[in-house]
N, C-alpha and C positions, 0 to 999 in steps of 0.2 A: 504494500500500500504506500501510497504516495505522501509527505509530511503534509500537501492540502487536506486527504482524506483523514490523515488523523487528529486533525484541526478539531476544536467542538463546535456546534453549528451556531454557534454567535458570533464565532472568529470568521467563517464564513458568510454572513450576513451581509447585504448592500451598505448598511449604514455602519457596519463594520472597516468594512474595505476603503467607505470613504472617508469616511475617520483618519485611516491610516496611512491614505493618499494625502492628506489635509497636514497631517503633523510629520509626513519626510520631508516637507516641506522649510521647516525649522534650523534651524545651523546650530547642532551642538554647542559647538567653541561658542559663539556668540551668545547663543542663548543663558550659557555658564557664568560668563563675565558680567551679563545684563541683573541676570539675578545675584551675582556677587555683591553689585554696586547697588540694588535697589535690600538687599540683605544690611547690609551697610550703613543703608541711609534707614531703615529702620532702627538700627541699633540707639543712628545718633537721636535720629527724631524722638524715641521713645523718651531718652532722656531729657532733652531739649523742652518736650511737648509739657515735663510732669506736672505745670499748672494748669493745662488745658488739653487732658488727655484727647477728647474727643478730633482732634487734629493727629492724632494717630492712627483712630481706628480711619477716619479720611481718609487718611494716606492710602488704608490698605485696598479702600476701594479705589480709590485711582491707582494705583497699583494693576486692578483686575482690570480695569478697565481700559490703562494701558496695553496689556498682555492681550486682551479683545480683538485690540486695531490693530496691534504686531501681527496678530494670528490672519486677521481678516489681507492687510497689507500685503504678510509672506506669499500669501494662494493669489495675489493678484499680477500678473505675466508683468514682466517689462513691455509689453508690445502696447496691454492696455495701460500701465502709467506714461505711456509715450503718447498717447491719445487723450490722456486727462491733462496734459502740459499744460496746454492754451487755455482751455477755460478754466481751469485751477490759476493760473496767471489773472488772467482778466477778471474773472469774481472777484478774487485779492484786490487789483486796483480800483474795480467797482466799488466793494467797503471800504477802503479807503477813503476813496471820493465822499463815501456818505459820512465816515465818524467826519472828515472838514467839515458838510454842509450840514449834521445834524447828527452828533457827536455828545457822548454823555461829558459832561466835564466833572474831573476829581481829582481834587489839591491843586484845579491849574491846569491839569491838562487832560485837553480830551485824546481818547485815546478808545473809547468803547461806544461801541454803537448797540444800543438798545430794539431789541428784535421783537417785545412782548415777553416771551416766555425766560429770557435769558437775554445776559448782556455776551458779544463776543466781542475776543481783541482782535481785528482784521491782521495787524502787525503780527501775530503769530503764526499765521498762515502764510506768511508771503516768506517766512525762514525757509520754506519748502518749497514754495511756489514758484519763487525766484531762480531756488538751482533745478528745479525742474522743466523752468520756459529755456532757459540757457541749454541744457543739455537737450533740448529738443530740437532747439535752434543750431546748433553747431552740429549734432548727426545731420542731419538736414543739408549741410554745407562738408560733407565732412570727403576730404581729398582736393576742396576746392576754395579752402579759403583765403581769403585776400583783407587787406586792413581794414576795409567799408564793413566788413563784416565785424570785427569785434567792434569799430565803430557804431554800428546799429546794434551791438548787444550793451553797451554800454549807455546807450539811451534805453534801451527794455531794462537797466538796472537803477538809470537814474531814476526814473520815473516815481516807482513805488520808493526810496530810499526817500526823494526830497519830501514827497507826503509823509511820510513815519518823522521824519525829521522838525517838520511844522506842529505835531500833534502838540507839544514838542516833545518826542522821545531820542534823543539823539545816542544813546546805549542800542537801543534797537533799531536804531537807523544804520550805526555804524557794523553792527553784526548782521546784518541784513545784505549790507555792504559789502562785508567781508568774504559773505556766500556766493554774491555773485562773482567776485575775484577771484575765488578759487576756483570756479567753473572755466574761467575766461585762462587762467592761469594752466591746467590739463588741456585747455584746447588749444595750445600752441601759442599763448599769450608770449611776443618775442621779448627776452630778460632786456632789454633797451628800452621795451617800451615801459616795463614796468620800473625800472629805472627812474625814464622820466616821470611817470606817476608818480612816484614817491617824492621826486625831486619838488613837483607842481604843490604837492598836499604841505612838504614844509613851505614851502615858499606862500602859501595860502594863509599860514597860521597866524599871523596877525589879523588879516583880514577876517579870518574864522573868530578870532579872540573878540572882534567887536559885534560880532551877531550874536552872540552866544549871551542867552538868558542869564540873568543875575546868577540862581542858583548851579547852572552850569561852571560858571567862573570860579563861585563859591567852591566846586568840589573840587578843582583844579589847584586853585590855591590851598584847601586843607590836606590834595593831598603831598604838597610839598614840606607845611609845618602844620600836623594838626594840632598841634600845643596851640596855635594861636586861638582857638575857641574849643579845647577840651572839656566842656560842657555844652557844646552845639554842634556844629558842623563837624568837629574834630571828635566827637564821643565816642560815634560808630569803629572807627579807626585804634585809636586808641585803647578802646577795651578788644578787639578784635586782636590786638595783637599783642595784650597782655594775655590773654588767654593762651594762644600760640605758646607765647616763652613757659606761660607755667606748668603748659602740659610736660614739657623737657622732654626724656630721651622714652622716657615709657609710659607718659601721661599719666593723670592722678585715679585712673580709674573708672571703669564705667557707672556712671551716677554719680562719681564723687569732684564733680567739676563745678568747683566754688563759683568763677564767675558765670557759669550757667545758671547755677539754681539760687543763687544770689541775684539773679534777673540783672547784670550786668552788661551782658550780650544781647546787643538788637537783634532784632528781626531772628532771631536766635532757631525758626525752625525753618524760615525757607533760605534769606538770602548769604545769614551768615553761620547760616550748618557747619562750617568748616573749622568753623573756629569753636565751636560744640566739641568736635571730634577732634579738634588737634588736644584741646587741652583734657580729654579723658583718655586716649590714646597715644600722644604724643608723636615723635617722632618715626617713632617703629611704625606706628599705625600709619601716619601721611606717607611712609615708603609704599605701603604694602597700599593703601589708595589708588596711589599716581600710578602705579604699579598697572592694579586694575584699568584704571584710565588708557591708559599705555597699551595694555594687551587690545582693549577697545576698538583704537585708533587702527592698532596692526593689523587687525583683522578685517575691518572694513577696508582698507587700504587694500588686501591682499584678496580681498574681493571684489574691489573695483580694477586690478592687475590681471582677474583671469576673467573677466567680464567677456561677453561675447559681441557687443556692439557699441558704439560710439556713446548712445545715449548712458548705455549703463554704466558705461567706466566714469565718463563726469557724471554722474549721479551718483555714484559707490564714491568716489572719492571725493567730492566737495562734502558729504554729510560726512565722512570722516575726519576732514578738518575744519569741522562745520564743531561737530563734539569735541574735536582738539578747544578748539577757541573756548565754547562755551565753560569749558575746565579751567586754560588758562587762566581767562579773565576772572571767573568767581574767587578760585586759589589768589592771582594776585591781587584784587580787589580786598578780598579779606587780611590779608596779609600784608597791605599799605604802602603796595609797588604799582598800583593800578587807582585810579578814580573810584569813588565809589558809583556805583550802575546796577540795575536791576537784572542783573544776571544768574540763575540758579546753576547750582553746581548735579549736572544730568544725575538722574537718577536718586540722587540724594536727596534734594530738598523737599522741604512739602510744597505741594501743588496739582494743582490736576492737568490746564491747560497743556503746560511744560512736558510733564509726563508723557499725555496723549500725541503730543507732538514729537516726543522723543521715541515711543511704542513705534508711531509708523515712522520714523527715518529707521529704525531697526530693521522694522517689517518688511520695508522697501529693499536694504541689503540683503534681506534674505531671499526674495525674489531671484534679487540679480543673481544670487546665487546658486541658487537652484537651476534655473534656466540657464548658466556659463553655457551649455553644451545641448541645448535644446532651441538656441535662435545662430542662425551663422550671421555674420557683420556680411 
């Protein structure tokens, strides 16, 4: 007898089989590191949360409901995310256009557009949306491009950037930014040109210095000396990085992190998580973190290297330095090498948006990965 016939007849079953079609779908390695880092981030949160437990159990449903989209994302082909580009692009710029013309405003800035049932941030969606028109745009062109071409992709970048940037979000404008760069960057972006980019953007920075909102300025300058208002501007900072030193070489513990539960630490479960877990784990622990981080990036990376088409490889690869940045910045934000910005550190923080957002950049590499050998370029 054959090992199907000695199967039991559930194993057997349609809803069996496609069950099982659904979840080879999934990337081991990946799937490992994701739940490593979302293991992690519960640990910090639990502690972080203990005045307000119920932003835990939150978490765990964002959590599932991250793993929902991941699941949904992984079973959806690169052929059909190559056909949702455009108008995943254009909805993006459509809300846009509405949070300008009828935009919730809060603390100053609007930034949410109210639908009835639910407010959304359009600016989240354009993190994907943006390296998704780009990598749509360049297979499209791909053996035949010429400078008009990154020139026209570069106005499909400005566009949603200068609106996220008017909200006024300029943290999210400029990682928004960044995404589109690194698409432009894989599709043969020539190292002169990006040269003089970089050369154009200092040369801009005065001129930038005088547009830039009060409070913009404000972060700028605390984060140079935040002594100069360690009761205001300079708080965040400064306890963020007391915490850091006090964790030392093996951190004080889990739960026994003074300026945590001494409510010391801002924002202490979404944006400055890190400094939760530096100062209960210490040094050992932010190795074995970045670590995590690091396997992340590699792996995306080495999935966007055996991709089978244009579109997939800039799409595997920009959301892999798409999660570089997002790490970056939160670690040096916290850590008072970076402005402070509303950046969560992936997988860690509380949130849901973040989360959901982070589930399908996952879901999406796992796609590409599945299909390397089932689409030819």
């Amino acid at each position: 007898m054959t090992d199907y016939a000695l199967k039991q007849p559930w194993q057997r079953s349609p809803l069996a089989l496609w069950l099982r079609d659904r979840l080879l779908v999934l990337d081991p390695a990946l799937l490992a590191i994701v739940g490593a880092l979302a293991l992690v981030g519960l640990v910090a949160l639990y502690s972080a949360a203990n005045d307000f437990p119920w932003r835990f159990t939150d978490q765990l449903r964002n959590l599932a409901v991250a793993a929902a989209v991941m699941f949904v994302a992984a079973n959806v082909p690169p052929t059909i995310l190559q056909k949702l580009a455009v108008p995943a692009y254009l909805v993006g710029v459509v809300l846009l256009i509405g949070v300008e013309l009828a935009g919730v405003t809060v603390k100053g800035a609007t930034r949410w557009l109210d639908l009835g049932l639910t407010r959304i941030q359009p600016s989240e969606m354009m993190r994907l949306a943006l390296p998704l028109m780009l990598a749509w745009y360049f297979h499209n062109r791909d053996g035949s491009r010429k400078p008009a071409d990154f020139l026209l992709a570069s106005v499909l970048m400005a566009v949603p950037v200068a609106l996220i940037a008017k909200q006024p979000d300029l943290g999210t404008a400029l990682l928004v930014l960044a995404a589109g760069v690194y698409v432009l960057f894989f599709a043969g972006l020539p190292w002169k040109w990006l040269a003089a980019l970089g050369a154009a953007g200092l040369a801009a920075l005065p001129l930038a210095w005088t547009m830039m909102h009060d409070y913009q300025r404000t972060r700028v300058l605390t984060l140079i000396d935040p002594t100069t208002d360690p009761l205001g501007k300079g708080f965040h900072t400064l306890q963020a990085t007391i915490a850091i030193g006090a964790g030392g070489a093996f951190g004080k513990g889990w739960m026994q992190g003074t300026q945590t539960h001494l409510e010391f630490i801002p924002e202490r479960t979404s944006d400055f998580i890190f400094a939760v877990f530096s100062e209960e784990f210490g040094l050992v622990g932010n190795v074995v973190l970045m670590l995590l981080f690091l396997a992340l990036v590699a792996r995306a990376l080495l999935i966007a290297m055996n991709a089978s088409t244009t579109f997939s490889r800039l799409l595997a690869g920009s959301i892999a330095l798409i999660i570089f940045t997002y790490a970056f910045v939160n670690m040096g934000m916290v850590s008072g090498i970076l402005p402070v910005v509303g950046v969560p550190l992936p997988f860690v923080s509380y949130g849901g948006t973040a989360l959901v957002t982070l589930g399908l950049a996952c879901g999406m590499l796992m796609s590409v990965n599945r299909h390397r050998k089932l689409v030819q370029s």
